[in-house]
N, C-alpha and C positions, 0 to 999 in steps of 0.2 A: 031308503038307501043307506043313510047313517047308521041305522042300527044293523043291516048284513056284516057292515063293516067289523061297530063293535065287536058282533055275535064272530067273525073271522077273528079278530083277534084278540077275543077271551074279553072285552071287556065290560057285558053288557052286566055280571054282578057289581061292577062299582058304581059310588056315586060320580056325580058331576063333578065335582073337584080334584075324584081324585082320577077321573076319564081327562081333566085338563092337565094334571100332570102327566099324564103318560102323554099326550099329545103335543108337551110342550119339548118332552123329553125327545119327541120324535123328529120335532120341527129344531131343534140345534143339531144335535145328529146330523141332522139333512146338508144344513145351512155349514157346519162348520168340522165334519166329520169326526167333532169328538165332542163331549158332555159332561161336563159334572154338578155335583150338586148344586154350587156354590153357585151355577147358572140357571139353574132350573127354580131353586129359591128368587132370586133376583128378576129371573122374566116373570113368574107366577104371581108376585105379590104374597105369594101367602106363606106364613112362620115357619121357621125353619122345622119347628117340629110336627106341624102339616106332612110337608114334605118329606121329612124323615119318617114317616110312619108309613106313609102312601106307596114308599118305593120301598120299604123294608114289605110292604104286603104284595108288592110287585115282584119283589126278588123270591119271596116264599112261593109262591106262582108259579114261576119259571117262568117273567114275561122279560126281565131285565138283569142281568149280574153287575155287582158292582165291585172292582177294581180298584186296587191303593195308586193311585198314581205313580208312575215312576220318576218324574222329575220333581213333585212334591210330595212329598209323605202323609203330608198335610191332608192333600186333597184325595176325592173318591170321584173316579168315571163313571159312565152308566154304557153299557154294552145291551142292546137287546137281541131278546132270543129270537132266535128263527126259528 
């Protein structure tokens, strides 16, 4: 049943780590209707530049866009695709 799922939403070429970011990216979304790195870093446990890799091969994809924030500049959202 997990893997329909992956196979539905493209994810069944990734590894495990990087199947737990997108899942992590899914479940704040969910919980808080908005995302960015700086949380996805911080729930994941894993280095920023994990993370920054996994979502930049995400965004090459077409599974996520990511967004400069508008109240900080600083920060990047994660929007995913439909």
């Amino acid at each position: 049943m997990l893997w329909n799922i992956e196979k539905d939403l493209n994810l069944v070429p990734y590894n495990e780590t990087e199947k737990k970011v997108y899942y992590i990216i899914v479940w704040l979304l969910s919980n808080n209707d908005a995302c960015n790195i700086s949380d996805v870093i911080s729930s994941s446990g894993y280095s920023r530049s994990t993370v920054y890799k996994t979502i930049k091969k995400f965004e090459n994809a077409n599974l996520v866009i990511v967004k400069q924030s508008e109240g900080d500049k600083r920060e990047f959202n994660l929007v995913l695709v439909s």
